[in-house]
C-alpha positions as CSV (number, residue, x, y, z in Angstrom):
1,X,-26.1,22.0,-0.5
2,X,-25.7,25.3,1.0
3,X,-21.8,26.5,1.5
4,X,-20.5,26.5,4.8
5,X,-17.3,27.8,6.8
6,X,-15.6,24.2,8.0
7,X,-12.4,23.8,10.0
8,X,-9.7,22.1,7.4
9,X,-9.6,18.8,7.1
10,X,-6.1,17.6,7.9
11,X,-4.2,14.3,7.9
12,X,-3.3,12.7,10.5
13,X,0.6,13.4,11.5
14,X,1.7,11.1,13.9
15,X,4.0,12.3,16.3
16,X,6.7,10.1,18.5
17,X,7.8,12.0,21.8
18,X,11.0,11.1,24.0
19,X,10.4,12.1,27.1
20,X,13.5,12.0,29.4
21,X,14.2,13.0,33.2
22,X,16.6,14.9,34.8
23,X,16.4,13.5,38.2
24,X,17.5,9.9,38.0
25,X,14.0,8.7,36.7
26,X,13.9,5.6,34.0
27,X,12.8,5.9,30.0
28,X,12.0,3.6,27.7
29,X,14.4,4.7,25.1
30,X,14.9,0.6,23.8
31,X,10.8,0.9,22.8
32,X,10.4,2.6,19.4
33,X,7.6,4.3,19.3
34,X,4.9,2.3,16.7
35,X,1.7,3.9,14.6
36,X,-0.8,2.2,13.9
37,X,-2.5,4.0,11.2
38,X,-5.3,1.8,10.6
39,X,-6.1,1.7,14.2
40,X,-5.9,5.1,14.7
41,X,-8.4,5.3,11.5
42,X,-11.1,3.1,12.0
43,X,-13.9,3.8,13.7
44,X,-15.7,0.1,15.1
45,X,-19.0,3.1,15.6
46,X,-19.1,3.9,11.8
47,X,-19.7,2.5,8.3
48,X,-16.1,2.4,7.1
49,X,-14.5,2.6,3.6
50,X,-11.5,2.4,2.7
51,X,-9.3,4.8,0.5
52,X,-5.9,3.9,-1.5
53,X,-4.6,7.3,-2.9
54,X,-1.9,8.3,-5.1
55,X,-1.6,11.8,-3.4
56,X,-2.8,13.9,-1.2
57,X,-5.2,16.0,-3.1
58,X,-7.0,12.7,-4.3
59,X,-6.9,11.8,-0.4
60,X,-8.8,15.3,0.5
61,X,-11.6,15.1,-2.2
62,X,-12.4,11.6,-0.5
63,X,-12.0,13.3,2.9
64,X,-14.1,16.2,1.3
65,X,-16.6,14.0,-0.1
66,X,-17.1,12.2,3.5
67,X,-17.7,15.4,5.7
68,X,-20.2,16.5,3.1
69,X,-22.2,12.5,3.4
70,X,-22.0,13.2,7.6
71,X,-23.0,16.8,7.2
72,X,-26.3,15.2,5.3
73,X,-26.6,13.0,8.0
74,X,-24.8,9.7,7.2
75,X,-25.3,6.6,5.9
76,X,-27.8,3.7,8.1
77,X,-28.1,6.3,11.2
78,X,-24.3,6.1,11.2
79,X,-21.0,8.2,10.9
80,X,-19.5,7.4,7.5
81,X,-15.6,7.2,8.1
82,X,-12.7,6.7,5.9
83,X,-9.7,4.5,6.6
84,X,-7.6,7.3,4.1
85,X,-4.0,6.1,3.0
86,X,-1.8,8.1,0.6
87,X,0.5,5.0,-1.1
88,X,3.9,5.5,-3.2
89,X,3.7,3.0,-5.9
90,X,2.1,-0.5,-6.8
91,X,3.4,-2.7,-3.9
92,X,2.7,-0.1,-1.0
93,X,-0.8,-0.3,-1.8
94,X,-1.0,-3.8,-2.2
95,X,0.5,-4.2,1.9
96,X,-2.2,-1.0,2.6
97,X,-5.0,-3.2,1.0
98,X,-3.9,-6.4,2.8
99,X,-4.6,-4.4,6.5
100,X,-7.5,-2.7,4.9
101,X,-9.5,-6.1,4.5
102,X,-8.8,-7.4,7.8
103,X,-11.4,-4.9,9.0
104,X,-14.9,-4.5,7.6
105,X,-15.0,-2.0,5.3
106,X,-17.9,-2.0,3.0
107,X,-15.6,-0.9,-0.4
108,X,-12.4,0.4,-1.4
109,X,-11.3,3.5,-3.5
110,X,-8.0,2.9,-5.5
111,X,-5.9,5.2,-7.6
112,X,-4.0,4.6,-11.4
113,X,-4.8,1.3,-13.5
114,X,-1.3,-0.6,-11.8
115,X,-2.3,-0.3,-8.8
116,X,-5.9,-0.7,-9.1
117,X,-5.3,-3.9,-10.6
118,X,-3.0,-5.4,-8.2
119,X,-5.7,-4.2,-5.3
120,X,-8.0,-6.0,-7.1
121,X,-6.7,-9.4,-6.8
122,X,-7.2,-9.1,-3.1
123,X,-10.7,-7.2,-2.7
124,X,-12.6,-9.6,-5.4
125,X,-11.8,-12.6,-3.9
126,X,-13.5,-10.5,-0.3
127,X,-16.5,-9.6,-2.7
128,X,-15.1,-6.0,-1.8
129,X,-16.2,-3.3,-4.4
130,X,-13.2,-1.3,-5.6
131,X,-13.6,1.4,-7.3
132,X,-11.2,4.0,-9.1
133,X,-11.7,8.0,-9.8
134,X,-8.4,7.1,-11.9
135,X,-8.0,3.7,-13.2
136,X,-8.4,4.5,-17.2
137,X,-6.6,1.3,-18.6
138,X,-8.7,-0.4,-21.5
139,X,-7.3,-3.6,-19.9
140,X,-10.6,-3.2,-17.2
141,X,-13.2,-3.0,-20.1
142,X,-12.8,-6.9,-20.8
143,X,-11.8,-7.7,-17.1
144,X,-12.7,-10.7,-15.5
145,X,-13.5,-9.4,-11.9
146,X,-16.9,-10.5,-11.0
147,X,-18.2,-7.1,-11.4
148,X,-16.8,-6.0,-8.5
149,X,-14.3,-3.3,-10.0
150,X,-16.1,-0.1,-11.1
151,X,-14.4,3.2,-12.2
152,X,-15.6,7.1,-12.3
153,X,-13.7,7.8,-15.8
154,X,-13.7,6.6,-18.7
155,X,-11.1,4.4,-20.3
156,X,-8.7,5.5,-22.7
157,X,-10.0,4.6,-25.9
158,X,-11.0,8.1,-26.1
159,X,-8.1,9.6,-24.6
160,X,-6.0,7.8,-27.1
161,X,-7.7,8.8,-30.1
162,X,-7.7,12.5,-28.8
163,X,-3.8,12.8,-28.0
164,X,-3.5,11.2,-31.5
165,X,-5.3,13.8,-33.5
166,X,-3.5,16.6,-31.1
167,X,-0.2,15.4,-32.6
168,X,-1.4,14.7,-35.8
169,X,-3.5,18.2,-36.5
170,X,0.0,20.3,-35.0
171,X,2.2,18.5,-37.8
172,X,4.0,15.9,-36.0
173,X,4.8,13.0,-38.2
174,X,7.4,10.3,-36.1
175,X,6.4,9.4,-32.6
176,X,7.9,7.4,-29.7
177,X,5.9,6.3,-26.9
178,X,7.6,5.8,-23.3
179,X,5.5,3.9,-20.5
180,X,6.3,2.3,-17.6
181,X,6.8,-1.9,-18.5
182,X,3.8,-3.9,-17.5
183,X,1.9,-1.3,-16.8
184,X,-1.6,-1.9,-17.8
185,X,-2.4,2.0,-18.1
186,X,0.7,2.9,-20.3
187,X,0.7,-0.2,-22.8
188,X,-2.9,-0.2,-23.8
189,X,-2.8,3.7,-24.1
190,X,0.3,3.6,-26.3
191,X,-0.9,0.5,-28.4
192,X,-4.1,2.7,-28.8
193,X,-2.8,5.4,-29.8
194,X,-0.3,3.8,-32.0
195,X,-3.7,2.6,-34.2
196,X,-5.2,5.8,-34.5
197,X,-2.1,7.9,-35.1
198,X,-1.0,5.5,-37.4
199,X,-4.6,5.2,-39.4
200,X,-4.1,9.2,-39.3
201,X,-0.9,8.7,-41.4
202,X,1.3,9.2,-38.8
203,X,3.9,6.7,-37.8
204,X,5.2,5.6,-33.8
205,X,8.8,4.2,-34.9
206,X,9.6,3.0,-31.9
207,X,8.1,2.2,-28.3
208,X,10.1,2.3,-25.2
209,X,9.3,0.3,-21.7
210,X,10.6,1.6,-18.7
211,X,11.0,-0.8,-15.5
212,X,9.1,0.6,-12.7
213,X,12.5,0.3,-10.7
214,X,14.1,2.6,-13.1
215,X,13.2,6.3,-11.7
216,X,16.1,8.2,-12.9
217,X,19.4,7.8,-15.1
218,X,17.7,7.3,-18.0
219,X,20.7,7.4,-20.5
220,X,20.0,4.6,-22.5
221,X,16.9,4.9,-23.1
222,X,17.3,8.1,-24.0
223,X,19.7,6.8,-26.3
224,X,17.4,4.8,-28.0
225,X,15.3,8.2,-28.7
226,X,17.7,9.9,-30.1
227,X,18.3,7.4,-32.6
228,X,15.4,7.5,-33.8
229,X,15.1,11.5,-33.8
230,X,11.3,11.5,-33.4
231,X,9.3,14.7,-34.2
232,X,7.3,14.3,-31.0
233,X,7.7,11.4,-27.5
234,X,4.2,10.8,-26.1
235,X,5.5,10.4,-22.9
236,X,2.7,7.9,-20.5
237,X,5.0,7.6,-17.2
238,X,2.6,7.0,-14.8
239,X,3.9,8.4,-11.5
240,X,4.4,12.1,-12.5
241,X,7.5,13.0,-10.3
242,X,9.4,10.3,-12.2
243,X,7.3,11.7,-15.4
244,X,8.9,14.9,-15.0
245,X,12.2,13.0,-14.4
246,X,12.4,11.9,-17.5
247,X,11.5,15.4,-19.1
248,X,14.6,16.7,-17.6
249,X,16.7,14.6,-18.6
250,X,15.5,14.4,-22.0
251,X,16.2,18.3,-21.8
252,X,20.0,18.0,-20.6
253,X,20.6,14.8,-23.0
254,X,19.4,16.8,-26.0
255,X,16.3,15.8,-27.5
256,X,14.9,18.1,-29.3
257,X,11.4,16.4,-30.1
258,X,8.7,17.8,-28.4
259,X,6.4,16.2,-25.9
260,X,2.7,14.9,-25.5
261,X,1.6,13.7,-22.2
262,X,-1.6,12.0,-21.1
263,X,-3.5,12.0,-17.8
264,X,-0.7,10.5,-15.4
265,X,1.1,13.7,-15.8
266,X,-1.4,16.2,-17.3
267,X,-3.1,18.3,-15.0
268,X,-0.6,16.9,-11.9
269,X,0.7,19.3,-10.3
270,X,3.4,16.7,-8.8
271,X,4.3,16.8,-12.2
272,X,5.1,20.5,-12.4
273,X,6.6,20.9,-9.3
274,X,9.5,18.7,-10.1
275,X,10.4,20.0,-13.6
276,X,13.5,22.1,-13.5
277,X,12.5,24.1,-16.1
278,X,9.2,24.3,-16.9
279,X,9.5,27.4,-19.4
280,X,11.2,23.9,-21.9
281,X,7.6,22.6,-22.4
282,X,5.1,25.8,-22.2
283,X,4.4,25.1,-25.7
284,X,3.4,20.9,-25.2
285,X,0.1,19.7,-24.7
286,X,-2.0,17.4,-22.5
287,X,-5.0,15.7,-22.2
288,X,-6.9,14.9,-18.8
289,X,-10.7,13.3,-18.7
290,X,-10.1,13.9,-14.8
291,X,-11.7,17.9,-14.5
292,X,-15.5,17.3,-15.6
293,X,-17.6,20.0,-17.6
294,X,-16.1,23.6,-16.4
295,X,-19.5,25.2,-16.7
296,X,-21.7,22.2,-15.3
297,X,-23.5,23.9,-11.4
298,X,-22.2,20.7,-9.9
299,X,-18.5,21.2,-11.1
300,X,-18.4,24.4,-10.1
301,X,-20.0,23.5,-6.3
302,X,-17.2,20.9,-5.9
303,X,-14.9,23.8,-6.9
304,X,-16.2,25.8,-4.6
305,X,-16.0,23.2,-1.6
306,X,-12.7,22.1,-2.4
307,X,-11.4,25.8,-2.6
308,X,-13.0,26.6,0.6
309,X,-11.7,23.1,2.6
310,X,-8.6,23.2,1.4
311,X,-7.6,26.7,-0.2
312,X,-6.0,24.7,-3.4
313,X,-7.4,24.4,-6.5
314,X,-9.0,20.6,-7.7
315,X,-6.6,18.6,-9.6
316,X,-7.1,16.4,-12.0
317,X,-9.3,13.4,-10.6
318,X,-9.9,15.3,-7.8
319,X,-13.5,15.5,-9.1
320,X,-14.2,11.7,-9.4
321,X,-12.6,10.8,-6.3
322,X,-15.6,13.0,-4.5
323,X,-18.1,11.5,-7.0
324,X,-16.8,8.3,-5.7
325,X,-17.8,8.8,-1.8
326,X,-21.2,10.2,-2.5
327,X,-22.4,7.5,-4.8
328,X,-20.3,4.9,-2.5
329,X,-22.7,6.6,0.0
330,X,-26.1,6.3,-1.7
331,X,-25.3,2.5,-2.3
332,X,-24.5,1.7,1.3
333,X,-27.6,3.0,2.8
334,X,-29.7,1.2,-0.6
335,X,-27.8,-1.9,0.3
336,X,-29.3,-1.7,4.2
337,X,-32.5,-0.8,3.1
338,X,-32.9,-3.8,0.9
339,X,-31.3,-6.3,2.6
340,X,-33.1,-4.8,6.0
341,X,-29.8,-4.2,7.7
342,X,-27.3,-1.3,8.9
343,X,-24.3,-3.3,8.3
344,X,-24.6,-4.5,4.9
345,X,-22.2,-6.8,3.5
346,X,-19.4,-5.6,0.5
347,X,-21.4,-8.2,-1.6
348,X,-24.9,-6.1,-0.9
349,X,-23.0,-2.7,-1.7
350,X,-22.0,-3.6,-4.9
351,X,-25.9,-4.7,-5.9
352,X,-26.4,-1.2,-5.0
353,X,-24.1,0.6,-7.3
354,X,-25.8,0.9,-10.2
355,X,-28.8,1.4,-8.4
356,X,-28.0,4.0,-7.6
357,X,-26.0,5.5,-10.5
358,X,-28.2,4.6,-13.5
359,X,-31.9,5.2,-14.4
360,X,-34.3,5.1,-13.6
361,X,-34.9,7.3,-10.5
362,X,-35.0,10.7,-9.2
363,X,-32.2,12.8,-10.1
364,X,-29.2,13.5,-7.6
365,X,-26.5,15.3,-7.3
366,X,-24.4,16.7,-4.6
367,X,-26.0,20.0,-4.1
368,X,-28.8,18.1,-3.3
369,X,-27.1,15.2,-1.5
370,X,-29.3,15.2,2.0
371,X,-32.7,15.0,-0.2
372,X,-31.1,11.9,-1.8
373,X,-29.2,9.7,1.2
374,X,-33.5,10.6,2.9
375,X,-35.2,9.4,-0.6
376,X,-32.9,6.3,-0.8
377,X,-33.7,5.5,3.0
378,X,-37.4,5.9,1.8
379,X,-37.4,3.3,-0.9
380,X,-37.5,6.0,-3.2
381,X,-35.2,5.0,-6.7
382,X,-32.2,7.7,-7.1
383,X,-29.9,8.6,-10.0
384,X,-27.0,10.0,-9.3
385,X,-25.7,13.2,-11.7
386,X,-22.4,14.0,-10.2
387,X,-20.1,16.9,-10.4
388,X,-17.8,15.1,-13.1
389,X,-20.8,14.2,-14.6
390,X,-24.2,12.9,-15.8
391,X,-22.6,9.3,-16.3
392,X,-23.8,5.3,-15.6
393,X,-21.9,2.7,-15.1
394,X,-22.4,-0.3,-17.7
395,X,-22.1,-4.2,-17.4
396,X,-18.7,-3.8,-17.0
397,X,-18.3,-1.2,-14.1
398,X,-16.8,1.6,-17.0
399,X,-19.0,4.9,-16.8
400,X,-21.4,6.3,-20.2
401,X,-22.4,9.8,-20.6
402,X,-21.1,12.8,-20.8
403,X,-17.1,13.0,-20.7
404,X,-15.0,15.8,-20.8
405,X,-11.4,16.0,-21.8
406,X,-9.7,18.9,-20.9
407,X,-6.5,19.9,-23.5
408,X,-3.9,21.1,-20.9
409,X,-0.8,22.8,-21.2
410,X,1.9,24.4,-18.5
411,X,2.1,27.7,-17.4
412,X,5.7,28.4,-16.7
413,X,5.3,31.6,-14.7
414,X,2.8,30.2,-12.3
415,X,4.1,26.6,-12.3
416,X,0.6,25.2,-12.6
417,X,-1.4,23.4,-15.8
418,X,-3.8,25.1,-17.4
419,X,-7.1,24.3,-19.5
420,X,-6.5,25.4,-23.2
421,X,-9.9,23.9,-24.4
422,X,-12.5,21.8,-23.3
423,X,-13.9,18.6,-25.5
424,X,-16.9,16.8,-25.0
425,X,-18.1,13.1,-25.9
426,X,-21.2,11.3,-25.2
427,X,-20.6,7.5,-24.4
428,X,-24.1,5.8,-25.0
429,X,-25.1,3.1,-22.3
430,X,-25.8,-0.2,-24.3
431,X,-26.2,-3.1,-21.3
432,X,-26.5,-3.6,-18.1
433,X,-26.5,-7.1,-15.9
């Protein structure tokens, strides 16, 4: 796909004016003024999908990943469109997902395992793919959801094992874990790595739930690490303003242990930005599976697009939220060729994914993204190679192949993470239905 100068994509701001007169003339200044976002969204002309963000960045690589499907001509002789929300925690995307599947939208894009899961219990029952470029919770490897969840990243098995050999390798001894309670993402990455740092020789003497409501004033549980005097809190948070919250605090309450942090705050710049110091943890670590291969063509193309769109740098999982759209793409217009339709039904889509994703089939990728939406539209069998990765999605929706995991750490004089090393597994792809 060749480069091209493109206006910025922008959200939508709505806008209330008050218009008042000066000669007499009446106003209606009893009627508040009411947005509709999902109206003002959807296009009735269009294929629609629907995204559930965390922030905004995540919200522009699916708006990226959309103009690039339209500027390679669309999906079924259509305009793709996004219905593109940016939600604050668990139950704002749960009343974004209710409105969402009131219209047709042929599959759903959700962010972090909590709320991921919680979408989920309304799109399966729709037979409504969802799919995450974030969700990383080992709780969706065993998942009974019809095989209509599917994730771009890998779960955190890996990650687990990998933050546990950081902190054993650097000397660290005593660990407490901190994750947000009933959090599907923080207590099966904290049990996990609990097993390996422990096999390691290691020891995590105590680990501490925090309610989601509790976002700041953390005194007693703060309390409870300092009583134990850890060399080292793995700290798994999952919303990273409140992540950083609770690094500040640690700070002016006097811990002296050091931190580790996984994904929900590694490679966030949310995260960063709402340190008060960030100079405290230059020397901590981080891992992130969300970047992809730094010297893959594809990964540095997406780079390239984002850069040029948006003139930010990708986050983390800003990579796998634009993997998401394209392959999201490539099913939709398998699933109308198939069924002999251009408005397939969520049901069809899903059939698609893998098709689409796995071998066999001709290679894809996003550079060559119009070649593949016209071979797919021919009958012709695709597989899809995306800018996180060469990965496939396996009987249960998780992705094989290659995996990167960046090691992160923060740069206190630009205020921004950055990759220390780059580690690479292969995941092998056993089964599929």
């Amino acid at each position: 796909m060749a480069l091209k100068t493109q206006p910025p994509i922008l959200p939508l701001i709505f806008v209330a004016f008050c218009l008042t007169s000066c000669g007499g003339g009446s106003s209606n200044f009893d009627q508040p003024f009411v947005s509709d976002p999902l109206a003002d969204q959807y296009d009735g002309n269009a294929i629609n999908i629907g995204s559930i963000a965390n922030s905004p960045a995540i919200r522009n690589s699916v708006l990226l990943g959309v103009r690039d499907v339209n500027d390679a001509g669309g999906v079924l002789n259509k305009k793709l469109n996004v219905v593109a929300f940016v939600s604050a925690d668990v139950p704002d995307s749960v009343a974004l997902a209710k409105q969402l599947l009131k219209v047709d939208i042929k599959a759903i894009h959700s962010s972090f395992s909590s709320r991921s899961l919680a979408i989920s219990e309304l799109s399966i029952p729709k037979q409504i793919p969802l799919i995450s470029e974030s969700a990383t919770s080992t709780f969706f490897s065993t998942y009974a959801d019809n095989d209509f969840f599917f994730r771009m990243v890998p779960s955190d098995v890996i990650q687990s094992k990998i933050l546990a050999d950081l902190a054993f390798n650097q000397g660290f001894r005593r660990v407490v874990t901190v994750h947000n309670q009933t959090d599907p993402y923080g207590e099966t990455l904290t049990e996990r790595f609990k097993q390996s740092f422990e096999q390691l020789g290691g020891e995590v003497i105590d680990r501490i739930e925090v309610p989601f409501t509790v976002t700041n004033g953390f005194d007693s549980f703060l309390a409870r690490v300092a009583e134990q005097n850890p060399d080292l809190v793995l700290e798994a948070i999952v919303e990273p303003d409140i992540s950083a919250n609770w690094v500040n605090e640690s700070i002016s309450f006097g811990i002296k242990a050091r931190f580790l942090f996984p994904d929900a705050a590694a490679g966030v710049s949310a995260f960063v930005n709402n340190l008060a110091d960030p100079r405290q943890i230059e020397t901590d670590v981080g891992t992130a599976p969300g970047f992809g291969l730094a010297t893959n063509p594809e990964m540095i193309l997406f780079e390239q697009l984002y850069r040029q769109q948006f003139g930010l740098a990708p986050e983390s999982f800003t990579v796998s939220g634009y993997d998401l759209v394209l392959v999201t793409a490539l099913a939709i217009e398998r699933a109308g060729f198939v069924n002999g339709t251009d408005n397939p039904s969520g049901l069809m889509v899903r059939d698609s994914l893998r098709e689409v994703m796995n071998p066999p089939g001709e290679t894809v990728s996003p550079s060559n993204l119009a070649q593949a939406l016209q071979w797919v539209k021919s009958g012709i069998e695709v597989n899809y190679s995306g800018a996180y990765g060469a990965n496939d999605w396996d009987a249960q929706g998780d992705i094989t192949g290659e995996i990167t995991y960046d090691v992160m750490s923060v740069d206190s004089l630009s205020k921004t993470w950055k990759t220390v090393s780059q580690q690479q597994v292969f995941i092998p792809l056993l089964a599929t239905p």
